[in-house]
C-alpha positions in Angstrom: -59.9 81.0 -169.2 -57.6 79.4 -166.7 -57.2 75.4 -168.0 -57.2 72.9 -164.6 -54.7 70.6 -164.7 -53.7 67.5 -162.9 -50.3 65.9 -163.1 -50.3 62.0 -161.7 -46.8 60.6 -162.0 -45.2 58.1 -159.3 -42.1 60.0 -159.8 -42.3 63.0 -157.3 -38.9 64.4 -159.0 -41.3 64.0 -162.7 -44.1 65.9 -161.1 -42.0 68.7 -159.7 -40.1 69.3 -163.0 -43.2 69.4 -164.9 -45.1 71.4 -162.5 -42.3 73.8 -163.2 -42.1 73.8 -166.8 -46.0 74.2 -166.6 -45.3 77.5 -164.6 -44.5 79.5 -167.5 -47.9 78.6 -169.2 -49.9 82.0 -167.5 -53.4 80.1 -168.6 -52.5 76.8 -166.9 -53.3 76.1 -163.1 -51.7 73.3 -161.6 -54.8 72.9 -159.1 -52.7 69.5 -157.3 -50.5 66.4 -157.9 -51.0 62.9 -157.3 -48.9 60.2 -157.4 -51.2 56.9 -158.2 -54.7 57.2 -160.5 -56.3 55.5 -157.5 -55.5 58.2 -155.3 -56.7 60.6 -158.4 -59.9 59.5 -159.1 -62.2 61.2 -156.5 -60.4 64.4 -156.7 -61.1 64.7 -160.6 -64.9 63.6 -160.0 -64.8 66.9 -157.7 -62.8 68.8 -159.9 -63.9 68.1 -163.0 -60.0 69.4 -164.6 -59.7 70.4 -168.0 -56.3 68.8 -168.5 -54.5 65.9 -166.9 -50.7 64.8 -167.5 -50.3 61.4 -166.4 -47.9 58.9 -166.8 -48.4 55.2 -168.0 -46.2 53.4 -166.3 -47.7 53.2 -162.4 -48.4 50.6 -160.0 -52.0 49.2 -158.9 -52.9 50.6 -162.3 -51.2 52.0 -165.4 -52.2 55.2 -167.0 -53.8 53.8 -170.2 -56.4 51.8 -168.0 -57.0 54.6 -166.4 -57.4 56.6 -169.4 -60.5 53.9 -170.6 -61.7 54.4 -167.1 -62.1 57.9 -167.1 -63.5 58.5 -170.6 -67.2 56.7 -168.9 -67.3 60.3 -166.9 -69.5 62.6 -167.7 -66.9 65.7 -168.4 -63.2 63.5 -169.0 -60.4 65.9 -168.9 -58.2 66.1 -171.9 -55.5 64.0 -171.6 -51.8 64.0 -172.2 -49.8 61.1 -171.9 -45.7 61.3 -170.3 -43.6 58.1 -170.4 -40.1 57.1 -170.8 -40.8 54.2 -172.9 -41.3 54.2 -176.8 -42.9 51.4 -176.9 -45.9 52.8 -175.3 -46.8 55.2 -178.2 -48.8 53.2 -180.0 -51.0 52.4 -176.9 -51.5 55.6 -175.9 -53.1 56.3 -178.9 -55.7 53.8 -179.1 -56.8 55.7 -175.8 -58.9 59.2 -175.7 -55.6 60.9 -175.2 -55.0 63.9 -177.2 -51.3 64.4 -176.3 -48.0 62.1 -176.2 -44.7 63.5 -174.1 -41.3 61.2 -173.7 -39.1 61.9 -171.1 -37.1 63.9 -170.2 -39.9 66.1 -171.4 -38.7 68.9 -173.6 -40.1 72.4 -173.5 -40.8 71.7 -177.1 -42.8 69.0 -176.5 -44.4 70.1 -174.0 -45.5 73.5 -176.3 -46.7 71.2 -179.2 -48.8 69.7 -176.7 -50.2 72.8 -175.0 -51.1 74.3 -178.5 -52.5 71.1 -179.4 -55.0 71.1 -176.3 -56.0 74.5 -176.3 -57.0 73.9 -180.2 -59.3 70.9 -179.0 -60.4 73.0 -176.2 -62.0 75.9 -178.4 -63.5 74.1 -181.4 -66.5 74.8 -182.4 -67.2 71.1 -183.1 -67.9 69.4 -179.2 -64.7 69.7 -178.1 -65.1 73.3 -176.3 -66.0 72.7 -172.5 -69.2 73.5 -170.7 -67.8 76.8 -168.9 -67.8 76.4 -164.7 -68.5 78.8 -162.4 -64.9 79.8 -162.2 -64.9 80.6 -165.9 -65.2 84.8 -166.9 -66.9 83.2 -170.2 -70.7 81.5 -170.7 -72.3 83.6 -168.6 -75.8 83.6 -170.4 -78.7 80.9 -169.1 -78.1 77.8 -170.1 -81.5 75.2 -170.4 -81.5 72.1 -168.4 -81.0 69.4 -171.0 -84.6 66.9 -171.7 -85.5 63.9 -173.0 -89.5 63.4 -174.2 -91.4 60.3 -174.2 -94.8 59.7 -175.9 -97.5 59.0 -173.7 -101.2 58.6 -174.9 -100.5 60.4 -178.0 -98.3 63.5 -177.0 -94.9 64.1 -175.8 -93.8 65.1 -173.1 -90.3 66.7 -172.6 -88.6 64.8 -169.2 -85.6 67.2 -167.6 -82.6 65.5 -167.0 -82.6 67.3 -163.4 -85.8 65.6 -162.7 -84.8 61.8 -163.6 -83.6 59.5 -160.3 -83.0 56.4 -162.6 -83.0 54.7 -165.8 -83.0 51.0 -166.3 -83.5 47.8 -169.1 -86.2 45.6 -168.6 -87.1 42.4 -171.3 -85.6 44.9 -173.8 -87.3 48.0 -173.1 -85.5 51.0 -171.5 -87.7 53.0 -168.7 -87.0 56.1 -166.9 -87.9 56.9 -163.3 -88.5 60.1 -161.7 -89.4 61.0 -158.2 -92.9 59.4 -158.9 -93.3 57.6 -162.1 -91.9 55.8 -164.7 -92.0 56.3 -168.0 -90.8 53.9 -171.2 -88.8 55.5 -173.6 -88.4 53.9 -177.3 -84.5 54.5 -177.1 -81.6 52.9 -176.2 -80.1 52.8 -172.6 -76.8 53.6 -174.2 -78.2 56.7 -175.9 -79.9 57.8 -172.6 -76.2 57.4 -171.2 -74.9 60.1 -173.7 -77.2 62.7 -173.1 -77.4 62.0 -169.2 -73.2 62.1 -168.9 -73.1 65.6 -170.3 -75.1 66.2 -166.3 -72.1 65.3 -164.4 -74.4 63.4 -161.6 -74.9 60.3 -163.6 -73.5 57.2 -163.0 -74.0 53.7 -165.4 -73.5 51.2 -162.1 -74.7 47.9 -164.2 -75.1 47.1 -167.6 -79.3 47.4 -166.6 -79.1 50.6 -164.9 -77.7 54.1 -164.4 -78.5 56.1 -161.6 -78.4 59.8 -160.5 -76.0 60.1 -157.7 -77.7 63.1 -155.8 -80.8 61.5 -155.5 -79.1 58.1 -153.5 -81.1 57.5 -150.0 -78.5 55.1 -149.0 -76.1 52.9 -150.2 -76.2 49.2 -148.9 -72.8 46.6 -148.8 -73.6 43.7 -150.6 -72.4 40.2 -151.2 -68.7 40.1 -153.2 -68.0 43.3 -152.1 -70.1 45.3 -153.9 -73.4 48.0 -153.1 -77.2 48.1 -153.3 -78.3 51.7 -153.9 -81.3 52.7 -152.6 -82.9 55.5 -154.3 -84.8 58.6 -153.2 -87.6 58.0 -155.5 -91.1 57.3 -153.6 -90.7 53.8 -154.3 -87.2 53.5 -152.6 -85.9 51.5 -155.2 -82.8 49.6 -155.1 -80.3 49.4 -157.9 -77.3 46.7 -158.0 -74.0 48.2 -158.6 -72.0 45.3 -160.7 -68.5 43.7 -159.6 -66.7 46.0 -162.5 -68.1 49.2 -161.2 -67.5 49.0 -157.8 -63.8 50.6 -157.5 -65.1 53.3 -159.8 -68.3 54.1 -157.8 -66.1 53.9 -154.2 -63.7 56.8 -155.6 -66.5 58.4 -157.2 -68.3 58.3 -153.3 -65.4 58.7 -151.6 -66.0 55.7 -150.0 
């Protein structure tokens, strides 16, 4: 299997040398290079890599913020962090990074660090990624993933293909589909786990998360932010909050 990787560096000279030094890797494909996160985000939504290297150090916004941000994706890439600062170490591992590279960047490093991913990548234990059509491996059916409700005395198994939107309301979490909604005795932050492993989910308020291939249209609001309305039969609109809004632009291409 072929491991995607990203390099985002604001050093062009950085990105080239490690490109490079990445060559002789035969299972590693440098799919592109960016050089700010911003710039990064929509392209990792759409590629869903396996691996990014990114430094920490970068203008508009550093590479351990980023690092927070993308861990609320549904598939994160494994990360490994390059800086020239020491200081930085202890940072970076408070993050979901997996790796840690100085620079200049030795070829030693830089093995530790390939070993150390490919490790994470094939354990048994929730690390291993979902396999993508690209992959040679997987290729048996997989199920779509459900959630069931109990409703006058049964359950009923919900798939996750099938929900539009989930909200809060006075405490009690309810999921919509094209044409009902149903409450759920769970949480809206377990209903987030299972929906992230979709890839089409997206938490756009602290209320609500919404599917993104089932938005009708997406409305400019007051302060710069969206009103999302939905393709359910109720055209339902959804507030995307202040602190999701650069997120959900990148993640729209917007």
């Amino acid at each position: 299997m072929f491991l995607k990787t990203m390099i985002i560096d604001d050093e062009p000279a950085i990105c080239s040398e490690l490109e490079y030094l990445l060559k002789k890797y035969i299972d590693i494909d440098v799919i592109s290079i960016h050089y700010n996160p911003i710039d990064a985000l929509p392209h990792i939504v759409n590629s869903e890599p396996d691996l990014l290297f990114l430094d920490i150090q970068m203008p508009g916004m550093n590479g351990l913020e980023f690092a927070q941000k993308l861990s609320q994706l549904s598939r994160p890439p494994l990360i490994v962090f390059s800086t020239a600062f020491h200081e930085h170490a202890l940072e970076a591992f408070s993050t979901p990074a997996v790796g840690y590279l100085t620079k200049p960047i030795l070829e030693s490093q830089l093995d530790d660090a390939i070993k150390k991913v490919k490790t994470l990548l094939h354990k048994p234990d929730g690390y291993e990624r979902t396999p993508t059509s690209g992959d040679h491996a997987g290729a048996g059916t997989i199920l779509d993933e459900q959630v069931c409700i109990r409703k006058n005395n049964k359950i009923i198994p919900i798939p996750v293909s099938s929900i539009y939107f989930a909200f809060v309301r006075e405490r009690d979490l309810f999921i919509a589909t094209k044409d009902s909604v149903e409450k759920w005795d769970r949480s809206l932050n377990e209903l987030e786990v299972i929906l992230n492993r979709s890839g089409h989910f997206f938490r756009s308020h602290r209320n609500y998360i919404l599917n993104l291939r089932q938005i009708k249209e997406i409305i400019p609001w007051f302060n710069n932010t969206y009103l999302i309305k939905m393709n359910d039969n109720s055209q339902t609109e959804i507030p995307v909050s202040r602190g999701k809004t650069k997120m959900f632009r990148s993640m729209m291409n917007l």
